[in-house]
Rosetta silent file (secondary structure, phi, psi, omega in degrees, C-alpha in Angstrom):
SEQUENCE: XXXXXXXXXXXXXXXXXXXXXXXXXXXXXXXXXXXXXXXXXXXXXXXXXXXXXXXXXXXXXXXXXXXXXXXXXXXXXXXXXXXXXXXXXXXXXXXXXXXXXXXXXXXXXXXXXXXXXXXXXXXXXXXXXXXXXXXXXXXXXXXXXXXXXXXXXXXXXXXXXXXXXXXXXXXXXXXXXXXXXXXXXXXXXXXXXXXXXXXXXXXXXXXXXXXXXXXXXXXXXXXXXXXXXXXXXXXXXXXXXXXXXXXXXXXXXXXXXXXXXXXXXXXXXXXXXXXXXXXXXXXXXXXXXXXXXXXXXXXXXXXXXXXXXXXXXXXXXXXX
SCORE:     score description
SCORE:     0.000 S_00000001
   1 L     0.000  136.270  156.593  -52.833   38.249   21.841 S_00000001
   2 E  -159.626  146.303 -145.998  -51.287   36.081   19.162 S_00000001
   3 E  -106.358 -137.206 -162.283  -50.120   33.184   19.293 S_00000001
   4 E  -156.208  105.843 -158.185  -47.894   31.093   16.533 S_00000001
   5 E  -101.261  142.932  147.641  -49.784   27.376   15.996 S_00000001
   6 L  -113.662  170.512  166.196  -47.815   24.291   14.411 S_00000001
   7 L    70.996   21.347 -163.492  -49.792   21.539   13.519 S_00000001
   8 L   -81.919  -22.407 -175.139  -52.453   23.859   12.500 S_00000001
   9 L   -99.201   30.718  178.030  -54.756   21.935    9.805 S_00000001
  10 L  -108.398 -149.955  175.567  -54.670   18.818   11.908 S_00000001
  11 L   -47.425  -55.641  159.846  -57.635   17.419   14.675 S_00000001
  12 L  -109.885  -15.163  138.926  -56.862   19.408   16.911 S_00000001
  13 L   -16.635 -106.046  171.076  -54.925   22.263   15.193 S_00000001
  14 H    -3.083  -45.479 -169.641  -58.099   22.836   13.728 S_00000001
  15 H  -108.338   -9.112  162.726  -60.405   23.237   16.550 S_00000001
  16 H   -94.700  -21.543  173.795  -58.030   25.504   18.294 S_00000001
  17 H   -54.415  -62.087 -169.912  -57.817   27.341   15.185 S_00000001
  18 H   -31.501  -55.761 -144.606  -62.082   27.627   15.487 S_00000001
  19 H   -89.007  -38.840 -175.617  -61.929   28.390   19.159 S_00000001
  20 H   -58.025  -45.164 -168.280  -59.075   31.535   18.510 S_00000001
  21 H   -62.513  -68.484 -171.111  -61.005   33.226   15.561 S_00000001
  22 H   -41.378  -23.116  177.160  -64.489   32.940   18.241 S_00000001
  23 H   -99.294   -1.838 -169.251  -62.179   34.485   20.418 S_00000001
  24 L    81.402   22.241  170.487  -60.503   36.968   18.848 S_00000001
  25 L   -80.094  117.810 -154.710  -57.142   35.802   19.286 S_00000001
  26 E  -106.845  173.528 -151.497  -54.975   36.144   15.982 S_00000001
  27 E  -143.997   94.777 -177.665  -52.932   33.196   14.448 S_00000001
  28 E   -79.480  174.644  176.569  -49.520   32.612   12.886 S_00000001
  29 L  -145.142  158.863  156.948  -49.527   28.889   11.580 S_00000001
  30 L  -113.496  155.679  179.630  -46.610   26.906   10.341 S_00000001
  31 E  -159.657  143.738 -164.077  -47.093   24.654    7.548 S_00000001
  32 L   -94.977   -3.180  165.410  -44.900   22.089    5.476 S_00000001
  33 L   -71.624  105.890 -150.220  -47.626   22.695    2.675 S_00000001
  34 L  -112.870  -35.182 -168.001  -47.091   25.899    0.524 S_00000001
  35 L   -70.486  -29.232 -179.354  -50.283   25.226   -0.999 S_00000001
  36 L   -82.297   -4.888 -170.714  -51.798   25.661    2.448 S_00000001
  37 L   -67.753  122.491 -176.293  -50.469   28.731    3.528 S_00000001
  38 L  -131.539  162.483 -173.507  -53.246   31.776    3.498 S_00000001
  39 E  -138.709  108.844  146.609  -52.742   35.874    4.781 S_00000001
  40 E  -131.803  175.951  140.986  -56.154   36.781    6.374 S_00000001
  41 L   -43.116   95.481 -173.348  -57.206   38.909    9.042 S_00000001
  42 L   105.507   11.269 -151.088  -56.051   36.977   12.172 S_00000001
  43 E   168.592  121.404 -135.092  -54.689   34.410   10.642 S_00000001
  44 E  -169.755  130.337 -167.800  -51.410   34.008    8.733 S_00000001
  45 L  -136.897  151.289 -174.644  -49.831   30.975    7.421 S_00000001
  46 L  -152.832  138.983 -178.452  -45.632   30.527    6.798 S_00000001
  47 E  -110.910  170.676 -152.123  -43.618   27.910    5.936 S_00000001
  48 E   178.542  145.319 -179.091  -41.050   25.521    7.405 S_00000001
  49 E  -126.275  113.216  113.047  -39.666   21.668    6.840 S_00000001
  50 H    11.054  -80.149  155.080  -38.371   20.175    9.819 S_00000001
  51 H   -50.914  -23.326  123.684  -36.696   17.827    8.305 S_00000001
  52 H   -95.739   31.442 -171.674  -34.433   20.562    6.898 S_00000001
  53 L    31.862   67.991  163.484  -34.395   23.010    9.892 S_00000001
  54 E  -127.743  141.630  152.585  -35.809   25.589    7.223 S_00000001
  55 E  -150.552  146.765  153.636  -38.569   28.096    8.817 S_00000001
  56 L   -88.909  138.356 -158.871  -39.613   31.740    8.148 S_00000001
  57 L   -93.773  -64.863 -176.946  -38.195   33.692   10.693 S_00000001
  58 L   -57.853   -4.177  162.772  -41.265   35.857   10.000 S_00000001
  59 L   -49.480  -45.931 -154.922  -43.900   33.644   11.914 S_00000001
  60 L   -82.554   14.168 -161.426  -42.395   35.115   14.981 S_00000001
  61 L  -108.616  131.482  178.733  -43.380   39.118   14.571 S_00000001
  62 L   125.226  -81.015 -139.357  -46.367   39.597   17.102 S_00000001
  63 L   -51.208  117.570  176.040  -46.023   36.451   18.569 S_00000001
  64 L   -95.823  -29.681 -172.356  -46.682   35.823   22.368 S_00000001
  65 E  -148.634  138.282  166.064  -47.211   32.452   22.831 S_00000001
  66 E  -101.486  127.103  165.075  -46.549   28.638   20.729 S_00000001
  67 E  -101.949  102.788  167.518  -48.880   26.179   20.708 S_00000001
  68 E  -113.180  127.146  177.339  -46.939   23.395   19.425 S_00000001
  69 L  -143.415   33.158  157.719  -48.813   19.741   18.178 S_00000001
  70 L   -75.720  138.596 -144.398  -46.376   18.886   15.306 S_00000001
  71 L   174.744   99.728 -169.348  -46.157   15.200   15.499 S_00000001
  72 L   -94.772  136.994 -171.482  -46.363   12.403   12.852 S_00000001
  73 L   -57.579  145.105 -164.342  -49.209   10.416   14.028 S_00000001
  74 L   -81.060  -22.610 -171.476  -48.648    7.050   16.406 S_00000001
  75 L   -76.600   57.255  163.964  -51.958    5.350   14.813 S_00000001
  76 L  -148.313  155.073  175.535  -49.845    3.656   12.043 S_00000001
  77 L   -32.924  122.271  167.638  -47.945    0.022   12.210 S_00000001
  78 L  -101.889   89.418  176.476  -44.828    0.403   14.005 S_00000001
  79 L   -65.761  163.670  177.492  -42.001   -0.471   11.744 S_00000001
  80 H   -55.152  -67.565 -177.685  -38.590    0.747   12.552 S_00000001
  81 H    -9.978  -66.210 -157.336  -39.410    3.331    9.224 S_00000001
  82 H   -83.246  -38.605  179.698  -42.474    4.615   10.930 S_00000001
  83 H   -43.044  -38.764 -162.061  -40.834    4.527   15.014 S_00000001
  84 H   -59.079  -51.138 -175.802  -37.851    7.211   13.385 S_00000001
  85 H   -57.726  -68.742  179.934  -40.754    9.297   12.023 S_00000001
  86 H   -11.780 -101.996 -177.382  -42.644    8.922   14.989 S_00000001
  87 H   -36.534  -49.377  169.869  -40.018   10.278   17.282 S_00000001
  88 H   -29.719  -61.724 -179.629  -37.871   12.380   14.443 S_00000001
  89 H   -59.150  -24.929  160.399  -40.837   14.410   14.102 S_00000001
  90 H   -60.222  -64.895  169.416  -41.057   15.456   17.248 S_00000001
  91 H   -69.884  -19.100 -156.543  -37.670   16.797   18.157 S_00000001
  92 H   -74.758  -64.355  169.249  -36.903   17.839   14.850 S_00000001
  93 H   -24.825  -83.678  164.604  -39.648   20.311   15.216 S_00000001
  94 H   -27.819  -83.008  178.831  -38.927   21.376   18.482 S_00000001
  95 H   -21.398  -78.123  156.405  -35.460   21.608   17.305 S_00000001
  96 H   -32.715  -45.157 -179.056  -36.252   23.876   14.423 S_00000001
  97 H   -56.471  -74.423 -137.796  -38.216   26.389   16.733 S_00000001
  98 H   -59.069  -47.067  172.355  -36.055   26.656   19.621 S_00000001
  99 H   -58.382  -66.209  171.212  -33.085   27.564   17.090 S_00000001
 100 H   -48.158  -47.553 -167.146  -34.788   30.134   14.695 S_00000001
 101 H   -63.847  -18.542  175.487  -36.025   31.559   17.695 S_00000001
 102 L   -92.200    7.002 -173.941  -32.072   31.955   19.098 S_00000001
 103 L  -128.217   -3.655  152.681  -31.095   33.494   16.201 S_00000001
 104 L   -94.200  143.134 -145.195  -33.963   36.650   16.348 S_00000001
 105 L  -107.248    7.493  164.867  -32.458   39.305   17.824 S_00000001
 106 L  -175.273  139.088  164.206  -35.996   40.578   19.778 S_00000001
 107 L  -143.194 -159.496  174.679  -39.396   38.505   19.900 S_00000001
 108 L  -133.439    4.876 -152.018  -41.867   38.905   22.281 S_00000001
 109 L   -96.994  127.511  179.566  -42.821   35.383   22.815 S_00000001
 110 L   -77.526  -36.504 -157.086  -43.015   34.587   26.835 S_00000001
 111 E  -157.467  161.808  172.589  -44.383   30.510   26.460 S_00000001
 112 E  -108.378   89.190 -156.346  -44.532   27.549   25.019 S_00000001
 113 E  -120.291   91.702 -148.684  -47.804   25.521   25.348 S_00000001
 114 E  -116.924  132.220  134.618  -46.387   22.003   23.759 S_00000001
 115 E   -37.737  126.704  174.795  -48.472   18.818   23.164 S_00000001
 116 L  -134.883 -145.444  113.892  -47.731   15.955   24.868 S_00000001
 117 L  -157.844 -168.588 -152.918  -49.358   12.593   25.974 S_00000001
 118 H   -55.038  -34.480 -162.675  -50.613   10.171   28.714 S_00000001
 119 H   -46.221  -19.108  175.577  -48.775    7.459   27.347 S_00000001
 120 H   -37.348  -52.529 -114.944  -45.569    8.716   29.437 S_00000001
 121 L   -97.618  169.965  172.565  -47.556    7.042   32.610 S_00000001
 122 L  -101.812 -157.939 -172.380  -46.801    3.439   32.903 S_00000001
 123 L   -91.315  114.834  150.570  -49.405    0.660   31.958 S_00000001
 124 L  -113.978  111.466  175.463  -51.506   -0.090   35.385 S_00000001
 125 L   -73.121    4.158 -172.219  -55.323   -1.214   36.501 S_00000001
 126 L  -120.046  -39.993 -156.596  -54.832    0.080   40.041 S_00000001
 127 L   -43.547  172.294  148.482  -52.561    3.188   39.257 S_00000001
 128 L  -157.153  104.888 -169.869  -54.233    6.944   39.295 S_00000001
 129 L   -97.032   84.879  143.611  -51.591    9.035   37.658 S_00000001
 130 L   -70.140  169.955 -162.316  -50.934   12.740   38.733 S_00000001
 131 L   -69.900   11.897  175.966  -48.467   15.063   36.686 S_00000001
 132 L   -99.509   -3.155 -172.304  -46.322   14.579   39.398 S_00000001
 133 L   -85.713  108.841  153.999  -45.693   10.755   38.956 S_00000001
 134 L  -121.186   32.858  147.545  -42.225   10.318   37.371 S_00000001
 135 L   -67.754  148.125  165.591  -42.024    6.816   36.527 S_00000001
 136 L  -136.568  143.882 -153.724  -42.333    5.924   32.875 S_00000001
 137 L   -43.290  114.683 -174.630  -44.269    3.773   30.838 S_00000001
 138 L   -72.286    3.998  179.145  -40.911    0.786   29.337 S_00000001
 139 L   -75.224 -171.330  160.417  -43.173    0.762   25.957 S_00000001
 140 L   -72.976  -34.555  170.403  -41.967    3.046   22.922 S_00000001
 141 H   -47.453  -50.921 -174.533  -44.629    5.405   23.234 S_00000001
 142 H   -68.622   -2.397 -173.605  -43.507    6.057   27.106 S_00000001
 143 H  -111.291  -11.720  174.299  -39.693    6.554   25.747 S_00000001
 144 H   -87.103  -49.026 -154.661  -40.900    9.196   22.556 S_00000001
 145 H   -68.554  -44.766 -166.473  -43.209   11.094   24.852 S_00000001
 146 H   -56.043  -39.758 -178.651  -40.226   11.419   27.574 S_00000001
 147 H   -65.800  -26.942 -174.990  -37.421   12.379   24.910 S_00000001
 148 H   -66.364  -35.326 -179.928  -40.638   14.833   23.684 S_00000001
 149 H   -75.231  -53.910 -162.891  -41.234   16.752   26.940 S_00000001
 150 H   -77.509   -4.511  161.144  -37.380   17.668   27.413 S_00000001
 151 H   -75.435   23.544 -173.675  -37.055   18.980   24.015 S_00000001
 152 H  -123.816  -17.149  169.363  -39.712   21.130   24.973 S_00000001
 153 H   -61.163  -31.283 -153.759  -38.013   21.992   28.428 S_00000001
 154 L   -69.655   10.631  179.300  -34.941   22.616   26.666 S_00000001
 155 L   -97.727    2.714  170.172  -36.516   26.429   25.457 S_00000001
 156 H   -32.884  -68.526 -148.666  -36.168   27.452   29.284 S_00000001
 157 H   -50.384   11.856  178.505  -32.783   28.013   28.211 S_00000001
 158 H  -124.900   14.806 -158.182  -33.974   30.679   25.837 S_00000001
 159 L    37.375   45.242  135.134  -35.929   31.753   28.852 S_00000001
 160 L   -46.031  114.596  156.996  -39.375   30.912   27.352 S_00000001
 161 E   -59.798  145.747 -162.968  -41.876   29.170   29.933 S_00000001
 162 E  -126.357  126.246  143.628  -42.866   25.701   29.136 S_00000001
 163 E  -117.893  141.880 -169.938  -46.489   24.059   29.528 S_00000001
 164 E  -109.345  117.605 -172.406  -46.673   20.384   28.465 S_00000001
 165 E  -102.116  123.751  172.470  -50.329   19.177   27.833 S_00000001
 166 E   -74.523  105.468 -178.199  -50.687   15.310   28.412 S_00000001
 167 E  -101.184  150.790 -159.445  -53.701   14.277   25.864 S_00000001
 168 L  -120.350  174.378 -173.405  -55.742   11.290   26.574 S_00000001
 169 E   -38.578  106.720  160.736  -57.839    8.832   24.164 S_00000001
 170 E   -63.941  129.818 -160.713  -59.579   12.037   21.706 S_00000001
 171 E  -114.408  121.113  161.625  -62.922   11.685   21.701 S_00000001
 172 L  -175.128  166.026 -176.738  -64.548   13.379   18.009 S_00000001
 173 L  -114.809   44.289  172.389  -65.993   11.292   14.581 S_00000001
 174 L   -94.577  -38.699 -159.286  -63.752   13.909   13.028 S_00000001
 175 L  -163.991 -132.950  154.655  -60.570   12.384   13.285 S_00000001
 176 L   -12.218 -166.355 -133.493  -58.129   10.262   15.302 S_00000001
 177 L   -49.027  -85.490 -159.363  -59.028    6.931   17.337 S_00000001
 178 L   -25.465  -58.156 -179.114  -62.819    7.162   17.846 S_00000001
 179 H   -47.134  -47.676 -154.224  -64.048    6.631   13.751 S_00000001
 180 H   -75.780  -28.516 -167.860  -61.755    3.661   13.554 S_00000001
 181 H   -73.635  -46.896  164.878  -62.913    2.512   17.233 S_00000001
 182 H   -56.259  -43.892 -167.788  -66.902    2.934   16.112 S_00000001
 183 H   -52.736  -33.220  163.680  -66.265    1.301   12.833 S_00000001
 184 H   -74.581  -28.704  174.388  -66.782   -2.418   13.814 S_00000001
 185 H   -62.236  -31.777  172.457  -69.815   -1.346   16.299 S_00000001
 186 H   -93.981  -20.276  167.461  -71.530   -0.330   13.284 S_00000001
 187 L   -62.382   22.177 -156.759  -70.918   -3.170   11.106 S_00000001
 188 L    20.062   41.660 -162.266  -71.919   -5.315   14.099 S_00000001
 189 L  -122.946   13.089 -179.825  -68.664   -7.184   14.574 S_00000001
 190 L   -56.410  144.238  171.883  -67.891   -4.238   18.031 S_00000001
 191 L  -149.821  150.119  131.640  -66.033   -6.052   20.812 S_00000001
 192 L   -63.003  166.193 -178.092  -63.644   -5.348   23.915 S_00000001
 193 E  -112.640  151.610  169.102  -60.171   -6.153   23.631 S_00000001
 194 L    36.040 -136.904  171.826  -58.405   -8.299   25.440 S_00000001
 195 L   -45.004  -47.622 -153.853  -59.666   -8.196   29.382 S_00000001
 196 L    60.491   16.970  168.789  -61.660   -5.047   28.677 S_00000001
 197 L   -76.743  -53.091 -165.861  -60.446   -3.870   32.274 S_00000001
 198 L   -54.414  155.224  174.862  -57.837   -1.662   31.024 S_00000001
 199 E   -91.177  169.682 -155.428  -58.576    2.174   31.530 S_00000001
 200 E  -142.684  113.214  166.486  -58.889    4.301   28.671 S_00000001
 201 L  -120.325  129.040 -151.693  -58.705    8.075   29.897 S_00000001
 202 E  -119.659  173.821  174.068  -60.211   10.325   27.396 S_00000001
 203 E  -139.156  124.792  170.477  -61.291   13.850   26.321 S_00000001
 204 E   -67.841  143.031 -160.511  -63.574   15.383   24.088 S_00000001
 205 H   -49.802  -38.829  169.561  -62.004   17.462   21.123 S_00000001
 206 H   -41.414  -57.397 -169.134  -63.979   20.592   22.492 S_00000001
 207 H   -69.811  -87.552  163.255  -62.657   20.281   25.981 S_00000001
 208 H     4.794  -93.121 -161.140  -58.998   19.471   24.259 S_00000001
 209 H   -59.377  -20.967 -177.405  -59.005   22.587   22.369 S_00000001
 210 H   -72.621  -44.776  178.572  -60.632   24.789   25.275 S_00000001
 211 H   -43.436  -78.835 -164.920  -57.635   23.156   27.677 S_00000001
 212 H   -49.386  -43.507 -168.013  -54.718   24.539   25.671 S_00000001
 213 H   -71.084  -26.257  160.772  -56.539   28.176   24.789 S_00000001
 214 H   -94.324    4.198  165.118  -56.915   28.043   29.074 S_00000001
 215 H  -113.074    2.291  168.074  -53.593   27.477   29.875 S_00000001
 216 H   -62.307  -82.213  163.235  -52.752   30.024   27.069 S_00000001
 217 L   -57.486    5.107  148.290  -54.660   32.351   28.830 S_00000001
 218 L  -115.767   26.148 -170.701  -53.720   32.194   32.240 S_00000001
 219 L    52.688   62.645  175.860  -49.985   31.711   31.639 S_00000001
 220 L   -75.483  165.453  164.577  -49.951   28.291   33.202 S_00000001
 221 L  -158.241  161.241  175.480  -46.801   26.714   33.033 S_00000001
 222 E   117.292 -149.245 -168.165  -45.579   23.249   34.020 S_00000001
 223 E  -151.228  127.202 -142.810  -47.340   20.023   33.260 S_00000001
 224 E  -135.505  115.391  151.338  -51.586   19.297   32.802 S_00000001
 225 E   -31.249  161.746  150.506  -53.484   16.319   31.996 S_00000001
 226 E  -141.339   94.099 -176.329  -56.005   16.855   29.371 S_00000001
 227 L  -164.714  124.573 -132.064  -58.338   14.057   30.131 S_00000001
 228 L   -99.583  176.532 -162.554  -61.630   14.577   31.226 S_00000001
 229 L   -59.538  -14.382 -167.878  -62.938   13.833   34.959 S_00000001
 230 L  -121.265  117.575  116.932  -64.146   10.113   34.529 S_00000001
 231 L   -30.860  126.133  148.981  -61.786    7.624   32.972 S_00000001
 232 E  -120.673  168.276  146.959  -63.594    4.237   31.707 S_00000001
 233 E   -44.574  156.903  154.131  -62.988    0.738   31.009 S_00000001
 234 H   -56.696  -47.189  178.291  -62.534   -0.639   27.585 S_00000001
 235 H   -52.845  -39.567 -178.116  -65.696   -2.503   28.183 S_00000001
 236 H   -74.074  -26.368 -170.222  -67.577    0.895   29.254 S_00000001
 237 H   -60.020  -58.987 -160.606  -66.152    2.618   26.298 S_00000001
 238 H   -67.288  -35.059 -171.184  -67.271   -0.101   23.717 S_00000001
 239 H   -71.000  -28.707 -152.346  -70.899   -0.619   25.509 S_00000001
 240 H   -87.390  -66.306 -176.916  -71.503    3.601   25.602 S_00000001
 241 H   -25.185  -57.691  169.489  -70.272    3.193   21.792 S_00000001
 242 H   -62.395  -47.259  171.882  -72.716    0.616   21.026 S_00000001
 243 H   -38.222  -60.857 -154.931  -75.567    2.509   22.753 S_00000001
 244 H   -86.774  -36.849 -164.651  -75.681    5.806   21.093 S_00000001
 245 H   -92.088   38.520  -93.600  -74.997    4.204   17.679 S_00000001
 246 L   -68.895   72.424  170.558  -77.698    1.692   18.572 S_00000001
 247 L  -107.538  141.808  157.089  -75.807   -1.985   17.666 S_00000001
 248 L   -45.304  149.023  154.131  -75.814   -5.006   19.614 S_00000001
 249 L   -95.977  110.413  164.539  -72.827   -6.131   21.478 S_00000001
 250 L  -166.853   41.720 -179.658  -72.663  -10.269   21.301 S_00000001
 251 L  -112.414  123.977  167.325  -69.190  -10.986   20.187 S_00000001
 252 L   -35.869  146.061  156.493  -66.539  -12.266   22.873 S_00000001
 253 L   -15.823  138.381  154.777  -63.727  -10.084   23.859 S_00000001
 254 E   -88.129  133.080 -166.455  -60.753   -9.977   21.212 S_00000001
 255 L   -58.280  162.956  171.350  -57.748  -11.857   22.606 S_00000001
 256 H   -66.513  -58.541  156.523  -54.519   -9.715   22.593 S_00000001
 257 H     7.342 -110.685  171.675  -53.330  -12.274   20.200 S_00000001
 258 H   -22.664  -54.079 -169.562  -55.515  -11.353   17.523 S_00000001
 259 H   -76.064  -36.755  160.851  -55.093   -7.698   17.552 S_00000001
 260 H   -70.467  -16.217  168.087  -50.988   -8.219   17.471 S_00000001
 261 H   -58.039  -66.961  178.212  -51.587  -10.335   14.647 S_00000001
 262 H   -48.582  -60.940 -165.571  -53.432   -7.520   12.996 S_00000001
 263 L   -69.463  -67.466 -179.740  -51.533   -4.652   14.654 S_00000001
 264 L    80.952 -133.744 -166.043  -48.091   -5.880   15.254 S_00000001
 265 H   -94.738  -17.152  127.161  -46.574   -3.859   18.210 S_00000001
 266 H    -5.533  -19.712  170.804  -48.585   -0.917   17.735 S_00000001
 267 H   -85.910    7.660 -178.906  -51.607   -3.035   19.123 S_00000001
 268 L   -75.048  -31.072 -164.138  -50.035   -2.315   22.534 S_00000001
 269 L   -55.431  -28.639  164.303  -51.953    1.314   22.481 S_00000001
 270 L   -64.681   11.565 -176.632  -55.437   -0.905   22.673 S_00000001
 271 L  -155.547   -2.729  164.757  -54.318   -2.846   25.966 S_00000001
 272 L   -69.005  136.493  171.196  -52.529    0.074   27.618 S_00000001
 273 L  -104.247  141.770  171.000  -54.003    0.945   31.033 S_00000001
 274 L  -165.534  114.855 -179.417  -53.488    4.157   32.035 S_00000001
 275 L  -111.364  125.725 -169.365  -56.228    6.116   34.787 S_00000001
 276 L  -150.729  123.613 -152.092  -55.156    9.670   34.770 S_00000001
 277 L   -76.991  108.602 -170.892  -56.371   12.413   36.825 S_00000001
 278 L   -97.074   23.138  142.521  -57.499   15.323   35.709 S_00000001
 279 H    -9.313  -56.568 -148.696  -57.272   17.446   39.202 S_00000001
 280 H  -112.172  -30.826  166.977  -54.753   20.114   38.615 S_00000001
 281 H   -57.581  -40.052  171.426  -56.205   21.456   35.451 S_00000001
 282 H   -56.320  -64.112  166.116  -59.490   21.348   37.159 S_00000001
 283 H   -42.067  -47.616 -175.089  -58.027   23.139   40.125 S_00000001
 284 L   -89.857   37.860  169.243  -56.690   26.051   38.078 S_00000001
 285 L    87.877    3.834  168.641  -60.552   27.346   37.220 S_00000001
 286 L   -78.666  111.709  163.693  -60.894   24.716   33.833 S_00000001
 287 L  -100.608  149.823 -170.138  -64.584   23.367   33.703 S_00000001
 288 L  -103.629  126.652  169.980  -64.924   20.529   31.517 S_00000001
 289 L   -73.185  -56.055 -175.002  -68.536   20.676   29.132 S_00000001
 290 L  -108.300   89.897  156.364  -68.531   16.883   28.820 S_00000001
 291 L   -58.687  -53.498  175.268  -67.341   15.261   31.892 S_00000001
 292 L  -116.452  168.318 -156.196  -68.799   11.818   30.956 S_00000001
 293 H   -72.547  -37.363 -174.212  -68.551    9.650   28.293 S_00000001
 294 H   -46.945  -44.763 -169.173  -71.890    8.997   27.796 S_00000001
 295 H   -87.165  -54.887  165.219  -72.871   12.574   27.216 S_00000001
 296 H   -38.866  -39.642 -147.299  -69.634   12.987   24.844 S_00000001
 297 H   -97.362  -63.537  170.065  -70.431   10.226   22.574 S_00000001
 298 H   -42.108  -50.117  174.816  -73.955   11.489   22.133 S_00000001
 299 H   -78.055  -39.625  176.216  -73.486   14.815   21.364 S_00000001
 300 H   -59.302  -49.135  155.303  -70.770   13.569   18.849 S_00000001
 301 H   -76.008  -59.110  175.229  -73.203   10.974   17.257 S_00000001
 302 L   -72.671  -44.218 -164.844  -76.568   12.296   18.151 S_00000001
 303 L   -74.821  128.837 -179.218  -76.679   16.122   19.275 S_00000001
 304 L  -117.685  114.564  160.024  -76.914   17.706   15.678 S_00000001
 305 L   110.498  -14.273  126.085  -76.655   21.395   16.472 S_00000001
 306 H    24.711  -85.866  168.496  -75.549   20.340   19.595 S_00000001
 307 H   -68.355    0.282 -166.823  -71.897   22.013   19.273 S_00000001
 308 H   -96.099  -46.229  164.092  -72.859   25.044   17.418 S_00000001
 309 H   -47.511  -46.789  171.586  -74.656   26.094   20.674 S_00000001
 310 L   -98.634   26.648  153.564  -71.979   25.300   23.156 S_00000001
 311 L   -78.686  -33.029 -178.670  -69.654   27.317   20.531 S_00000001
 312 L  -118.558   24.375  162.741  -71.797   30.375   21.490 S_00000001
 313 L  -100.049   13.204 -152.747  -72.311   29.394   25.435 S_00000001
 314 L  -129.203  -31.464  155.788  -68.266   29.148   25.531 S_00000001
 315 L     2.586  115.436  165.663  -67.649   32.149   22.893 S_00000001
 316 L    71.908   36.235  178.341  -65.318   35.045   24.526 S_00000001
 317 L   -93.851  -32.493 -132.718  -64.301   32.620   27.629 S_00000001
 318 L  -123.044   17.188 -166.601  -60.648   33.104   27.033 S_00000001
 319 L  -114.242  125.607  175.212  -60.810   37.184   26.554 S_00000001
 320 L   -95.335    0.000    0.000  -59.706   38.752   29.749 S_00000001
């Protein structure tokens, strides 16, 4: 098997990267970074801009399956500047594939296994959102994720199968929300936001990268949560937070106010509810290693050796 990664040196690039080599699974990469490019065994790096529809054409020889999570990241202030990027990056990509790929004259590659995420769902404390719910979320996030899934449908038409993974709140002190979310609990200024009601449904980076390498391997197609079996409040999030890194909580809630001050509209991703089921992945033979939060957030802060172990109890899962 091999597949052809975008998005390969990023959070979770990376950790799918980890999980292929443990598996034996070989690895084209894309990269916009020339400096980054490497030729190993298994592992093969080629470049492409987006932003000019330039790729080598030669990423594709092998190649069975895409894992695409090119994507300029949503955690920054959203100015008009940064929405364009936001969104840009996303189709552009996409764009860029689906075309070099209509212009080789044989490939081999059957699927598409495209990042996507929950934010599509709309904002709700009562909802519990399967992939089958198609209302969508009126913020910006819910209108880039929507235009993001059909550029990802639109490679039927090259008759490629499409799986879409919907990723929830990443749980690792590696990368993405969680450092910045921990950083006031350890100075001892941690709070909830706003009500601390809303639901926050999340996954650990392990589970994350294990999802996509199981819907590689079993040709899934369609469209899969990635969010692990328990959803919490903001309030359970921030108390589990405080816990393992062992700070008080004794600051009131931060008003929404405050954080839009701070934020601007980009502080909506902190007051979005969104409880989202993670059932149909679950159904198709995925076991999750950290089902609750409690037990993520510990082994992320606490378990030191922790992951290197269930890296060799999980080793070879995805080799048929």
């Amino acid at each position: 098997m091999k597949v052809l990664l975008t998005g390969a040196t990023g959070l979770v690039g990376s950790e799918i990267v980890k999980l292929c080599k443990q598996n034996n699974i070989s690895v084209n990469y894309l990269t916009t970074n020339k400096d980054k490019i490497v030729f190993q065994t298994g592992y093969n790096g080629f470049y492409w801009n987006p932003d000019k529809n330039e790729i080598d054409a030669n990423c594709f020889s092998g190649v069975t399956t895409i894992i695409n999570l090119a994507g300029s990241s949503i955690s920054k202030r959203w100015t008009g500047k940064n929405k364009k990027r936001i969104l840009n990056s996303r189709v552009k990509s996409l764009r860029t594939l689906s075309e070099a790929i209509s212009k080789v004259k044989a490939h081999g590659i059957k699927t598409i296994v495209s990042a996507s995420a929950i934010g599509i769902y709309p904002n709700s404390l009562s909802q519990y959102y399967r992939e089958d719910v198609e209302e969508v979320d009126d913020s910006f996030l819910g209108e880039v994720v929507s235009i993001w899934e059909k550029e990802v449908d639109a490679f039927e038409k090259l008759n490629i199968k499409t799986a879409k993974i919907r990723i929830g709140l990443v749980m690792s002190n590696k990368g993405g929300a969680l450092p910045e979310m921990a950083k006031p609990v350890k100075y001892y200024v941690g709070a909830a936001v706003g009500s601390g009601n809303q639901w926050q449904s999340w996954i650990h980076l392990q589970d994350l990268g294990r999802v996509f390498l199981h819907v590689v391997s079993k040709d899934l197609t369609g469209v899969y949560n990635a969010v692990a079996p328990n959803p919490v409040t903001n309030v359970k999030l921030t108390k589990e937070l405080a816990r393992v890194l062992d700070r008080p909580l004794f600051l009131p809630n931060i008003p929404r106010a405050v954080m839009h001050l701070v934020l601007g509209e980009m502080a909506y991703l902190l007051f979005a509810s969104q409880r989202v089921s993670s059932k149909k992945i679950q159904d198709s033979g995925f076991d999750f290693i950290y089902p609750n939060i409690c037990r993520a957030l510990e082994n992320i802060y606490l378990d030191k050796g922790g992951q290197t172990a269930t890296d060799a109890l999980y080793r070879n899962e995805f080799i048929s």
